[in-house]
C-alpha positions in Angstrom: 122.7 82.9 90.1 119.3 83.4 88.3 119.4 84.0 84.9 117.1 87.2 83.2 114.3 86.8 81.9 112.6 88.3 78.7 109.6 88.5 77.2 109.2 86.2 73.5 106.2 87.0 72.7 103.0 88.9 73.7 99.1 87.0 73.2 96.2 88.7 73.5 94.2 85.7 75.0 95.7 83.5 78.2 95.0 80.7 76.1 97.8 80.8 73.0 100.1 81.9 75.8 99.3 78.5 77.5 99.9 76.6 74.2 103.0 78.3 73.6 104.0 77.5 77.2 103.3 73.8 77.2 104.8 73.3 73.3 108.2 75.0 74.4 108.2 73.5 78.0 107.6 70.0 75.7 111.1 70.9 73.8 113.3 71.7 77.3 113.0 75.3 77.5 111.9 76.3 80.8 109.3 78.8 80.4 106.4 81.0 82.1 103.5 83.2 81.5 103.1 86.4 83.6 99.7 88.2 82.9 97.0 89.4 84.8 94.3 87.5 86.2 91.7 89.1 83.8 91.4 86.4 81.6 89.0 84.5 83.2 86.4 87.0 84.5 86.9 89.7 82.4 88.9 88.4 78.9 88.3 91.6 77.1 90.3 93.4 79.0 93.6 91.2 78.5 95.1 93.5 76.3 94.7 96.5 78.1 96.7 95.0 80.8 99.2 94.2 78.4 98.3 91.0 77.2 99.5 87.5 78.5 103.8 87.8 78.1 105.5 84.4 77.5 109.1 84.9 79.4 112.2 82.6 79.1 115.8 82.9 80.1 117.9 85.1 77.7 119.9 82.6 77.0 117.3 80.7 75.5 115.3 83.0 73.8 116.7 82.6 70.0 115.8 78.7 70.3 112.2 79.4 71.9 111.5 81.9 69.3 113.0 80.0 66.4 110.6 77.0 67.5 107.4 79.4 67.5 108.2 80.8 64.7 108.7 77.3 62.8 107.2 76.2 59.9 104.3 74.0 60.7 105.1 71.3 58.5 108.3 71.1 60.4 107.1 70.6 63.7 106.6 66.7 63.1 110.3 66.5 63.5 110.4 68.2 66.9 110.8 65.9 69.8 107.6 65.7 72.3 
């Protein structure tokens, strides 16, 4: 059975959503981007098509936002 999926956070540029992707993908958390394909030819219309939305599984959601939301300093101690 698939698990549901629910939207973390929501960037304005592709970008930060692709960092976001890649640090929390680096910690175990399966994770994926769903935005529209505006970004590259026409970037200043990403937030009118509602931004780039990072999505995990519900059941992960508290630990993927609890690591974006972490102090920098404390990253060091994360495991990449």
């Amino acid at each position: 059975m698939a698990s549901d999926l629910v939207c973390i956070k929501t960037f304005a540029h592709r970008f930060e959503a692709d960092i976001a992707l890649s640090f929390l993908q680096a910690q175990g958390i399966p994770a994926m981007i769903d935005a529209q394909d505006l970004a590259a030819t026409s970037p200043h219309l990403m937030l009118a098509a509602g931004g780039a939305r990072l999505l995990v599984r519900t059941e992960d959601a508290q630990a993927a936002l609890e690591m974006l939301e972490a102090d920098p300093a404390s990253v060091d101690d994360l495991e990449i």
